[in-house]
N, C-alpha and C positions, 0 to 999 in steps of 0.2 A: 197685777197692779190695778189697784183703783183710784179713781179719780173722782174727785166729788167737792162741793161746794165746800162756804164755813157752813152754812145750814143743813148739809147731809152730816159733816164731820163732828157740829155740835149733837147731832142726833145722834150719832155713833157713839160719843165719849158722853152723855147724859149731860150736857151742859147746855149755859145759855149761847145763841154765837158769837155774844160780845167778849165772851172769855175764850173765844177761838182769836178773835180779835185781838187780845192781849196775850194769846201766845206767840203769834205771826211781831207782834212787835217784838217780844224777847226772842226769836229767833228760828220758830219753830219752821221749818222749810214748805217752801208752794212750789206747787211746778210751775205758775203763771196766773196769770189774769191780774184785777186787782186793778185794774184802767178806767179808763171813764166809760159806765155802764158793762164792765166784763167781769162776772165773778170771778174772785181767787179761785184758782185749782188746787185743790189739796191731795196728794197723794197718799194713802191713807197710810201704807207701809213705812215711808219714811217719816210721818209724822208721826204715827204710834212708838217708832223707834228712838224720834228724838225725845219722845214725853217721858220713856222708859229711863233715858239715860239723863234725863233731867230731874226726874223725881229719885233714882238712885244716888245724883248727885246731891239731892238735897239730902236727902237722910242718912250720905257718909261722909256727908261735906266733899268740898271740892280743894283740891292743893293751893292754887291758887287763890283764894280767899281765905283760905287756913293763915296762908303767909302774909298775910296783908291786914294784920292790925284785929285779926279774929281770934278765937283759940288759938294759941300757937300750940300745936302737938309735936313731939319729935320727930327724925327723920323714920323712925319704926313704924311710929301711928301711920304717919302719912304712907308708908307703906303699903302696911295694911290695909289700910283704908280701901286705898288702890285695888291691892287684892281683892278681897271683898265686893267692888264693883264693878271687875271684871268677872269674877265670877258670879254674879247675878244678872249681872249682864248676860253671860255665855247660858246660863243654865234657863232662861227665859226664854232666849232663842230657840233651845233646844226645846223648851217645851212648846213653844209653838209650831214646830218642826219647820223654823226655819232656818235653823243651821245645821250646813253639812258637811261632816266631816271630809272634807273634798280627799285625803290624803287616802282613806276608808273606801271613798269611791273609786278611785284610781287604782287601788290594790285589788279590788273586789272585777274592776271591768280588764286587769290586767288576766287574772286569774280567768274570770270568765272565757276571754281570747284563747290562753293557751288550753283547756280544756278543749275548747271548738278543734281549737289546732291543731292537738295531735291525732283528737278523734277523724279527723278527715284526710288527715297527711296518710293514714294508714289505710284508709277507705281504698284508694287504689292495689296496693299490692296485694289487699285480700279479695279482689274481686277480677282482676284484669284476667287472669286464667279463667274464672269458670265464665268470664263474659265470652272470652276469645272459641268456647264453644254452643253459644247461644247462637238459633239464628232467629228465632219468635223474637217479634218486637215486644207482644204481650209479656212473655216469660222474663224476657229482661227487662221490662218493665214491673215487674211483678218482683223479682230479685231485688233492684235497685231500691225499688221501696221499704221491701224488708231489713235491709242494709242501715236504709238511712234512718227506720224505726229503730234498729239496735242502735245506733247511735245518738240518736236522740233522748233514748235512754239509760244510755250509758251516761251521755253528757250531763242530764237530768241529775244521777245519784253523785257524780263530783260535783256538780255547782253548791247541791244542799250539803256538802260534808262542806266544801270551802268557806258559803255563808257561813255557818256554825261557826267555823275558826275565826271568819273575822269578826263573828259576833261576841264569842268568847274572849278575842283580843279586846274588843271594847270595853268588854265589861269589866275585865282585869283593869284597863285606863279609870274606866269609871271609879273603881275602887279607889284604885291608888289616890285619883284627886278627893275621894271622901273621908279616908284616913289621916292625907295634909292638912285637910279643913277640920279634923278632929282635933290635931294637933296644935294650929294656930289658936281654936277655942279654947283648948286647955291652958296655952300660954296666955290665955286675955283672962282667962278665970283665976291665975296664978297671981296675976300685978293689981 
């Protein structure tokens, strides 16, 4: 999270800051200031996002001004529309990698767990006999480690077969949303 002036944030977006100025009046969000003598704080993440989703608004129109004496499009267009700006929306995020799949991470850190899990639940019964004839702290120290290297790489070769899978689940998602988006274009190229 960054924090910075109108005068950093017009630097940031190539502008003058009086048009920082007139986005702050249409709505663009501040964290603060903006007092007598305290610069506005602009946070740059939220404000890049509102620009994102304002300029999308603008070029696929908004519902709400659709219905209010503008084009009037049907309820399909307006749909669409929607669609469309939700998915430029999502697919922006994504390229700036700031959105994540939270569902993706939560299967992946589940996964991760139970790998650790079984590799160590088993760690005892393969070892408690040949420990219970150790009596060199060296040697069973020297044991224990080799132990915990085979498991380390054992754990190693499942986590990279598991990523793969959930990488290959995504990309199947990927698809699938690239084929709908094929599909919606064919229907606009049709009417």
């Amino acid at each position: 999270m960054s924090i910075v002036n109108k005068k950093g944030f017009a630097e940031i977006c190539g502008v003058d800051p009086r048009t920082i100025g007139n986005w702050i009046d249409e709505g663009m969000p501040v964290q603060g200031g903006g007092g007598r003598g305290r610069a506005v704080e602009i946070e740059t993440k939220k404000a890049i996002d509102w620009l994102i989703v304002r300029e999308i608004s603008r070029k696929y129109g908004d519902e709400e001004s659709e219905g209010s004496g503008g084009r009037k499009g049907t309820d399909e267009d307006r749909a669409l529309k929607r669609v469309r700006r939700e998915e430029i929306s999502f697919r922006l995020e994504l390229k700036r990698k700031q959105a994540a799949p939270v569902d993706g991470f939560m299967d992946l850190a589940l996964r991760i767990a139970s790998v650790y899990a079984s590799q160590l639940d088993g760690l005892s019964s393969r070892t408690c006999s040949d420990l219970a004839a150790m009596d060199d702290p060296a040697e069973i120290r020297a044991y224990l480690h080799g132990e915990t290297r085979q498991i380390r790489a054992s754990t190693a070769e499942q986590l990279v077969d598991e990523i793969q899978k959930l990488a290959k689940e995504s990309d199947e998602l990927i698809a699938l949303s690239d084929s709908g988006r094929g599909e919606s274009a064919a229907i606009e190229d049709s009417e």
